[in-house]
C-alpha positions as a LaTeX table, in Angstrom:
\begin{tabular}{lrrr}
\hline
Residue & $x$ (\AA) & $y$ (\AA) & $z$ (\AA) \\
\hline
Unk1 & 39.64 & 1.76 & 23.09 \\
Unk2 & 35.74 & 2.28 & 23.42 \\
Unk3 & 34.07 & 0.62 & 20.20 \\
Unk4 & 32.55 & 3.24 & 17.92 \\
Unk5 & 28.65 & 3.58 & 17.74 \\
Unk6 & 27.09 & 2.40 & 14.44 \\
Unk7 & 26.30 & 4.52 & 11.51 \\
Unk8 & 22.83 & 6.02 & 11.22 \\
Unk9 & 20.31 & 4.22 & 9.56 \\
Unk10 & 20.08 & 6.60 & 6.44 \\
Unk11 & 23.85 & 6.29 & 6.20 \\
Unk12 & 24.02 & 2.58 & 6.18 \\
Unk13 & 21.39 & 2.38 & 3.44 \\
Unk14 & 22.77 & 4.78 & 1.33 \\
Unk15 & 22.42 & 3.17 & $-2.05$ \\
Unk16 & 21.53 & 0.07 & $-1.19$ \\
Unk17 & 18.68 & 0.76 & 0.36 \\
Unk18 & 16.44 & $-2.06$ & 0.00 \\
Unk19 & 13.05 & $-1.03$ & $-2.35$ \\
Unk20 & 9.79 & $-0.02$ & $-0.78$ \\
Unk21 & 7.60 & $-1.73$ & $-3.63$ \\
Unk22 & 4.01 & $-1.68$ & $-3.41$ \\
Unk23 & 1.45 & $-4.77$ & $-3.90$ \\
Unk24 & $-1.62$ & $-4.33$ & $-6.20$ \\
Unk25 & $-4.30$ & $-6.31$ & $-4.52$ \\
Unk26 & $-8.11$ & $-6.44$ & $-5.57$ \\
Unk27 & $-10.91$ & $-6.40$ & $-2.81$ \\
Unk28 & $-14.11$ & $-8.54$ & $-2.77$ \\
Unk29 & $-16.53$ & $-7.78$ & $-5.67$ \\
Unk30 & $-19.54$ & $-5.97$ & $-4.03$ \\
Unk31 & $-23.06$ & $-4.25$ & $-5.16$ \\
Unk32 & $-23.74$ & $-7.25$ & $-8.21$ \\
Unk33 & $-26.64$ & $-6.62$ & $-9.67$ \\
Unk34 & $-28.45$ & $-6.95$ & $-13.38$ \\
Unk35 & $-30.08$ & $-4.52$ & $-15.44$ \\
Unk36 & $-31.74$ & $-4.78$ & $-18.60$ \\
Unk37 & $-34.11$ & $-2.79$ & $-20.81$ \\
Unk38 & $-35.04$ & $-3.42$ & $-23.98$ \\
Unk39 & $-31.99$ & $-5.20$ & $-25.83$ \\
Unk40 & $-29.73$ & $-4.45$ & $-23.15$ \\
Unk41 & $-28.89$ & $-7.16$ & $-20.10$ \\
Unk42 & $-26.03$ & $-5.94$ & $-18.56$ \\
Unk43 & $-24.13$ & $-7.15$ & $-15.35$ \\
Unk44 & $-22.99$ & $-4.58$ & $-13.43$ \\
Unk45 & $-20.27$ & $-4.80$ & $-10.08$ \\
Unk46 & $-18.43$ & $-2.83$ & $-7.95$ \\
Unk47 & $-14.58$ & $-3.25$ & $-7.87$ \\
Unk48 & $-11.74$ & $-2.31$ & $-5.62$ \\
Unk49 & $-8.55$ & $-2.27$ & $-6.10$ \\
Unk50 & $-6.37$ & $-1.53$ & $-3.17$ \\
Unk51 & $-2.37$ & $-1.58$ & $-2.39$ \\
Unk52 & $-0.86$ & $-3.87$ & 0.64 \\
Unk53 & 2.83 & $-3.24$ & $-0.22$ \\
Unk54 & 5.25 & $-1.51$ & 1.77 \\
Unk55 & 5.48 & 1.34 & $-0.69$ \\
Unk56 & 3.09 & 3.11 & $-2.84$ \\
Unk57 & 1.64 & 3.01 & $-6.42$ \\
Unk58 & 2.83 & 5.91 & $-7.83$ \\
Unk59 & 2.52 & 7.20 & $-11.17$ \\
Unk60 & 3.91 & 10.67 & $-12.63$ \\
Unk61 & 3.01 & 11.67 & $-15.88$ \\
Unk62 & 5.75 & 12.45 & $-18.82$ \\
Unk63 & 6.64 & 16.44 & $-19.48$ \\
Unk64 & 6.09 & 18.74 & $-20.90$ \\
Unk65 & 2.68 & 18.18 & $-21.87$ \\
Unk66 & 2.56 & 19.12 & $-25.74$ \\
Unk67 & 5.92 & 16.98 & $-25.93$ \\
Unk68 & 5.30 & 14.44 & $-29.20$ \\
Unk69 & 6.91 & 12.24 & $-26.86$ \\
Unk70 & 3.79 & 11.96 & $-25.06$ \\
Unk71 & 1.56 & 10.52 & $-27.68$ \\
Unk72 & 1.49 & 6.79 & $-26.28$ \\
Unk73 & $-1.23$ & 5.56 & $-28.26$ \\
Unk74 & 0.00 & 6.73 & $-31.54$ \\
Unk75 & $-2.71$ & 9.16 & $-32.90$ \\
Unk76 & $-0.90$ & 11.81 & $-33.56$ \\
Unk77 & $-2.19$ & 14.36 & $-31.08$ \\
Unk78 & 0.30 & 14.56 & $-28.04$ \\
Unk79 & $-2.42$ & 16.46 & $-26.14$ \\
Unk80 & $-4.96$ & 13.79 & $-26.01$ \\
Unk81 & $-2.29$ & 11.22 & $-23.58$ \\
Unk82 & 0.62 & 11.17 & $-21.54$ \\
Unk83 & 3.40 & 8.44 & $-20.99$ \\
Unk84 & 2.84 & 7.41 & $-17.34$ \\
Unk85 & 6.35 & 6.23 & $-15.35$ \\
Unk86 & 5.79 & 4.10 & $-11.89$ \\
Unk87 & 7.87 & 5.80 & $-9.18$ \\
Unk88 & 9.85 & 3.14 & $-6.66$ \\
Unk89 & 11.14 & 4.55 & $-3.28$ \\
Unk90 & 13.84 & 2.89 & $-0.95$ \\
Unk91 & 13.94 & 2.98 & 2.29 \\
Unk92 & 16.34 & 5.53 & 2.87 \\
Unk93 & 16.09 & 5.46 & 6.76 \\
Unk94 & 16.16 & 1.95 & 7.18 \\
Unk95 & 13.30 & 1.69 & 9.48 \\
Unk96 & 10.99 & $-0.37$ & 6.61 \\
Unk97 & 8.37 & 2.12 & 6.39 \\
Unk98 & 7.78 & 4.32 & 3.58 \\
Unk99 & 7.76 & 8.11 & 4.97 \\
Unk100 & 7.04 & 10.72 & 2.68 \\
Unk101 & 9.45 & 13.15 & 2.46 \\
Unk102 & 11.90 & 11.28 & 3.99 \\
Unk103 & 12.39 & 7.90 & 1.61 \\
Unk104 & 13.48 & 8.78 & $-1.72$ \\
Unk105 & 12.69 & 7.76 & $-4.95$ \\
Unk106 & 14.90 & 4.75 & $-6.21$ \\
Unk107 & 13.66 & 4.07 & $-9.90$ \\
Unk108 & 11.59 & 5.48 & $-12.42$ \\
Unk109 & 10.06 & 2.95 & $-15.12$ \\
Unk110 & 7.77 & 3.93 & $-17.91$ \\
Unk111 & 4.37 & 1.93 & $-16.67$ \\
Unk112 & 1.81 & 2.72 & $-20.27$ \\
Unk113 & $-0.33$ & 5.59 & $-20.91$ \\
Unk114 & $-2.75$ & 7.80 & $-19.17$ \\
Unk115 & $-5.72$ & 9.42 & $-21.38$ \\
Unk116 & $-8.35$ & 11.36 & $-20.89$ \\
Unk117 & $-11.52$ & 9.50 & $-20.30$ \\
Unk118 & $-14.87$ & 11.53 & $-21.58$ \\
Unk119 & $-16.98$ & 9.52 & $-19.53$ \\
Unk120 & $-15.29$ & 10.11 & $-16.42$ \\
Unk121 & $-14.21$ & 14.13 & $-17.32$ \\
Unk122 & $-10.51$ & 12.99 & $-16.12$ \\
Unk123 & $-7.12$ & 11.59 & $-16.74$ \\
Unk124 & $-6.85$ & 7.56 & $-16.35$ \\
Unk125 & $-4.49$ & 5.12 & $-16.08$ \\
Unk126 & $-4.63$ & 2.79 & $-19.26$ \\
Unk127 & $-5.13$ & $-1.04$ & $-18.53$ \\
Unk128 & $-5.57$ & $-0.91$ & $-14.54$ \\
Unk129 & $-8.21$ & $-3.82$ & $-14.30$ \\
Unk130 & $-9.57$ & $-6.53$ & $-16.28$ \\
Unk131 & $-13.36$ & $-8.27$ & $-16.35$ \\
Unk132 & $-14.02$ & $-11.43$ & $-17.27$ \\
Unk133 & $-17.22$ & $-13.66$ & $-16.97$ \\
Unk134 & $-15.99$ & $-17.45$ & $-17.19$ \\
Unk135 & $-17.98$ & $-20.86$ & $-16.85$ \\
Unk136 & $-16.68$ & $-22.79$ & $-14.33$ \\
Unk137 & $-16.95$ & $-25.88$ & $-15.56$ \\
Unk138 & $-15.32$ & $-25.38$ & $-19.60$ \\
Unk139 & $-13.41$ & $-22.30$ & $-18.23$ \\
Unk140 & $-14.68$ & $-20.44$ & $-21.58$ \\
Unk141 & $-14.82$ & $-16.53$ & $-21.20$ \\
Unk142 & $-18.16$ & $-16.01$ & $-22.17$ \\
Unk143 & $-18.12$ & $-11.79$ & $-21.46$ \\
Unk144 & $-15.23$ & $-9.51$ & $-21.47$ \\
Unk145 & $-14.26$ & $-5.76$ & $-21.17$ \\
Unk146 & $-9.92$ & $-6.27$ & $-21.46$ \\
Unk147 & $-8.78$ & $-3.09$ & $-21.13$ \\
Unk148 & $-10.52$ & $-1.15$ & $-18.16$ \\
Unk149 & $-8.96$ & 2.01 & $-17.12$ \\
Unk150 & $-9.10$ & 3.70 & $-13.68$ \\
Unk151 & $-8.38$ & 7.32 & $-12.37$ \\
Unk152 & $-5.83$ & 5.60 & $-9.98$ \\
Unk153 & $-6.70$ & 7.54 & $-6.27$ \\
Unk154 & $-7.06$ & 6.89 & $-2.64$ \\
Unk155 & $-10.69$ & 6.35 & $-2.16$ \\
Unk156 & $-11.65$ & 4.16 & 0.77 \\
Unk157 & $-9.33$ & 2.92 & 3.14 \\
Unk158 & $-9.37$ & $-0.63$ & 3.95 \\
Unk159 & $-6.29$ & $-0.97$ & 6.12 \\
Unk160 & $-5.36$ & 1.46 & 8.66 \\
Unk161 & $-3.27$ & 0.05 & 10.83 \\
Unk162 & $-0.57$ & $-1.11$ & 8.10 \\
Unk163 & 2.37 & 0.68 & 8.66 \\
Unk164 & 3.09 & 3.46 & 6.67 \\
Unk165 & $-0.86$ & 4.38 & 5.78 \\
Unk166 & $-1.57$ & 8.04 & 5.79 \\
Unk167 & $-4.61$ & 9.76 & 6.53 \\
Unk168 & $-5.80$ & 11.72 & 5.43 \\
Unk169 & $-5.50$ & 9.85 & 1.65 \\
Unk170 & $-2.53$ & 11.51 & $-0.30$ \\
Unk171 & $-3.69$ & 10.89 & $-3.54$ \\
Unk172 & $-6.78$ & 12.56 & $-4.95$ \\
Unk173 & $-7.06$ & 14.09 & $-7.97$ \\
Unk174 & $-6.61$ & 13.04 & $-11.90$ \\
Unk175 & $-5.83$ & 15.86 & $-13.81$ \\
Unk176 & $-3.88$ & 15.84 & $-16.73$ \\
Unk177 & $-0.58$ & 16.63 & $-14.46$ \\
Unk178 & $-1.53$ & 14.86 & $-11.23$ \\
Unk179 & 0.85 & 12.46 & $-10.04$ \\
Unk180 & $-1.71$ & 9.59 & $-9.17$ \\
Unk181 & $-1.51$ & 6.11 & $-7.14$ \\
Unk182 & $-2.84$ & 4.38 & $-3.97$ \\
Unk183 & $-1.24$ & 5.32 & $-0.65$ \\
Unk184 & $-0.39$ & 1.83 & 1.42 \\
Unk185 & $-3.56$ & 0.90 & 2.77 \\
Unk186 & $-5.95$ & 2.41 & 0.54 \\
Unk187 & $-7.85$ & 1.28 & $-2.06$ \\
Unk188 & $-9.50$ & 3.14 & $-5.52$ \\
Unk189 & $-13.51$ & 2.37 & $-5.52$ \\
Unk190 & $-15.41$ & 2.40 & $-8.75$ \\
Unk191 & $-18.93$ & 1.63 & $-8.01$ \\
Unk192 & $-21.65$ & $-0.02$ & $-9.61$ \\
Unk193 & $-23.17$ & 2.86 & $-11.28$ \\
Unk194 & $-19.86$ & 4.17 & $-13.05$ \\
Unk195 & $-19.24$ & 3.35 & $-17.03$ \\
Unk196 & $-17.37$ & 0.37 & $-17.59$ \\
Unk197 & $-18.40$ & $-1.27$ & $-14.59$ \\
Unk198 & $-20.27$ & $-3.87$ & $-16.80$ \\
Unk199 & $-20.54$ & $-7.08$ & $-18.99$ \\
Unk200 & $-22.58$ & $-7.30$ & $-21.92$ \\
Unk201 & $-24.69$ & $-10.47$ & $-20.72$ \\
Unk202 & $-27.50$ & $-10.58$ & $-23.56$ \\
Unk203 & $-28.25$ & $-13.75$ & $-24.75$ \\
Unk204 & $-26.31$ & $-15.81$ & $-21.87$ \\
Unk205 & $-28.10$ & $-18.50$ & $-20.88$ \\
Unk206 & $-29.56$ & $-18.83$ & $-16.78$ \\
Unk207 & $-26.81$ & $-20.50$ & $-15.11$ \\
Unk208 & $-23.66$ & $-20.76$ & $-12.99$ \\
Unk209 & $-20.82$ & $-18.70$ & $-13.84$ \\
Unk210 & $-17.36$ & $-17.15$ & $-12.12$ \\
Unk211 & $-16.88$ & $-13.33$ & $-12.63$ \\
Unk212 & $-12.67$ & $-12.35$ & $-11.81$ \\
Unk213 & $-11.62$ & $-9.35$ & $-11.43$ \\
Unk214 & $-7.81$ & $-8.80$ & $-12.15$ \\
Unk215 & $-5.70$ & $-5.96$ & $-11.82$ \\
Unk216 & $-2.55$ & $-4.74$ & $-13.69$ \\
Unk217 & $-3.39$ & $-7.66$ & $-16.04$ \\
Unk218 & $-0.85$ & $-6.54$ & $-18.70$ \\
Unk219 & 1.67 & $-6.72$ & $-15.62$ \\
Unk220 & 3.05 & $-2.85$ & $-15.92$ \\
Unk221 & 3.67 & $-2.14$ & $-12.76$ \\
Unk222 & 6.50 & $-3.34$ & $-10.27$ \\
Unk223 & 5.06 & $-5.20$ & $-7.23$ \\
Unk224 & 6.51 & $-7.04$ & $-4.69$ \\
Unk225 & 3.95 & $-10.02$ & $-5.47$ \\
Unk226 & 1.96 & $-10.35$ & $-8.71$ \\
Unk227 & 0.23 & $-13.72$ & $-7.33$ \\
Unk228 & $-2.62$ & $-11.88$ & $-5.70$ \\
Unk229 & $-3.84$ & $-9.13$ & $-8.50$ \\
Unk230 & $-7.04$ & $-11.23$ & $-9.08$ \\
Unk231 & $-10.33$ & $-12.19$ & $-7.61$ \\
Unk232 & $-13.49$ & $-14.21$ & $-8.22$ \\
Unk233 & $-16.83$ & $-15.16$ & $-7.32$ \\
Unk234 & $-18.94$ & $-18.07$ & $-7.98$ \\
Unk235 & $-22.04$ & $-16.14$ & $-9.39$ \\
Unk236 & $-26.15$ & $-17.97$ & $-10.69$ \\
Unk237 & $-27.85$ & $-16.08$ & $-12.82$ \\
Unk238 & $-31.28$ & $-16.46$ & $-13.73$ \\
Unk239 & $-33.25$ & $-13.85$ & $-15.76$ \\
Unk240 & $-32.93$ & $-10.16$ & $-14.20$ \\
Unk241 & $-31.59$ & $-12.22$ & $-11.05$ \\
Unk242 & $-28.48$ & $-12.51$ & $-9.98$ \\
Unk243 & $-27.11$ & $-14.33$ & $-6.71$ \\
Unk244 & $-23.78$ & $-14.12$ & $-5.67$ \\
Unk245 & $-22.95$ & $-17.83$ & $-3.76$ \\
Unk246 & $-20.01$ & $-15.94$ & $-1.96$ \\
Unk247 & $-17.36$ & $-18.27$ & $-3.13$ \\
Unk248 & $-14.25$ & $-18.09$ & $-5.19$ \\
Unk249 & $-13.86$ & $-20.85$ & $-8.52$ \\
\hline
\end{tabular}
């Protein structure tokens, strides 16, 4: 008796398909710069947060909108916020590559709160990235802005040839109902220029220090590794100077 072929690949996942999870991983710091007028000194950087994972980030908002269900940060107004939920696909063809359309979504998990952010004129994703300004040698945070919130998008692309990167980017807009996120391989850019993109650096005195740049530091979303969400670089600053030494610490 001839042996009988094997199942398809979809078929022998069924269920079990193993999860496509995505990894949250933050790019060098770039465009470091001072400014300061009269009272203000402020340190301003770019940052970059990119995914690396075999799936994506993706985050749908709660409905419907007016739902009091929706009012994550407890002001009352249900309009003003929505619940976000992370969306896992498994690799429903087996192949271990996420394909759109084709994998299907495995888990939905409430991931915090998107808000509308004035400053911006869009929706954000609360508690995407965290600053810090540290000295090296006492390890004392000596400037912070905690909470930093990002309109969560494909901006630049940093690796093309990982498998499973689209082009063009999928996600790219951050309305109120946009289902945001990074595509694998892509990366959301918020430049020097942009509000929040600073420490408050008056009165610091001229020295070394290490400025880190962590993402998902409240840990809300599922990744397949959470050891890689930060970055730093050994910084001197002197006046309206600053001089990045190009080293991590």
């Amino acid at each position: 008796m001839a042996a009988s072929s094997p199942p398809p690949a979809a078929a022998r996942a069924g269920g079990s398909a193993p999860e496509l999870l995505p990894d949250v991983v933050v790019r060098p710091i770039t465009e470091i710069r001072i400014k300061k007028r009269t009272g203000v000194k402020l340190l301003r950087f770019a940052s970059i947060i990119g995914n690396a994972g075999a799936g994506v980030v993706e985050l749908k908002p709660d409905a419907p909108r007016n739902s009091a269900r929706n009012d994550c940060d407890g002001d009352g107004d249900p309009l003003n916020d929505r619940k976000a939920f992370q969306r896992i696909y498994r690799d429903t063809d087996g192949d271990g590559v996420f394909t759109r359309g084709v994998d299907e979504v495995l888990e939905r998990r409430f991931a915090g709160c998107s808000v509308f952010h004035p400053a911006h004129d869009h929706w954000h994703f609360e508690e995407f990235a965290r600053y810090r300004l540290v000295k090296p040698k006492t390890k004392r945070i000596v400037a912070s802005s905690e909470k930093v919130s990002f309109c969560v998008r494909d901006s630049i692309r940093f690796g093309p040839t990982m498998p499973g990167s689209p082009f063009p980017a999928h996600y790219g807009t951050c309305t109120q109902d946009s289902v945001t996120g990074l595509s694998i391989g892509w990366a959301d850019y918020y430049g020097s220029t942009l509000p929040g993109q600073e420490l408050d650096v008056r009165g610091l005195p001229d020295g070394r220090y290490c400025l880190r740049n962590e993402a998902d530091p409240a840990d809300r979303l599922r990744e397949s590794d959470d050891g890689n969400n930060g970055r730093s670089t050994l910084l001197r600053i002197k006046g309206k100077v600053v001089r990045d030494l190009r080293r991590p610490c």
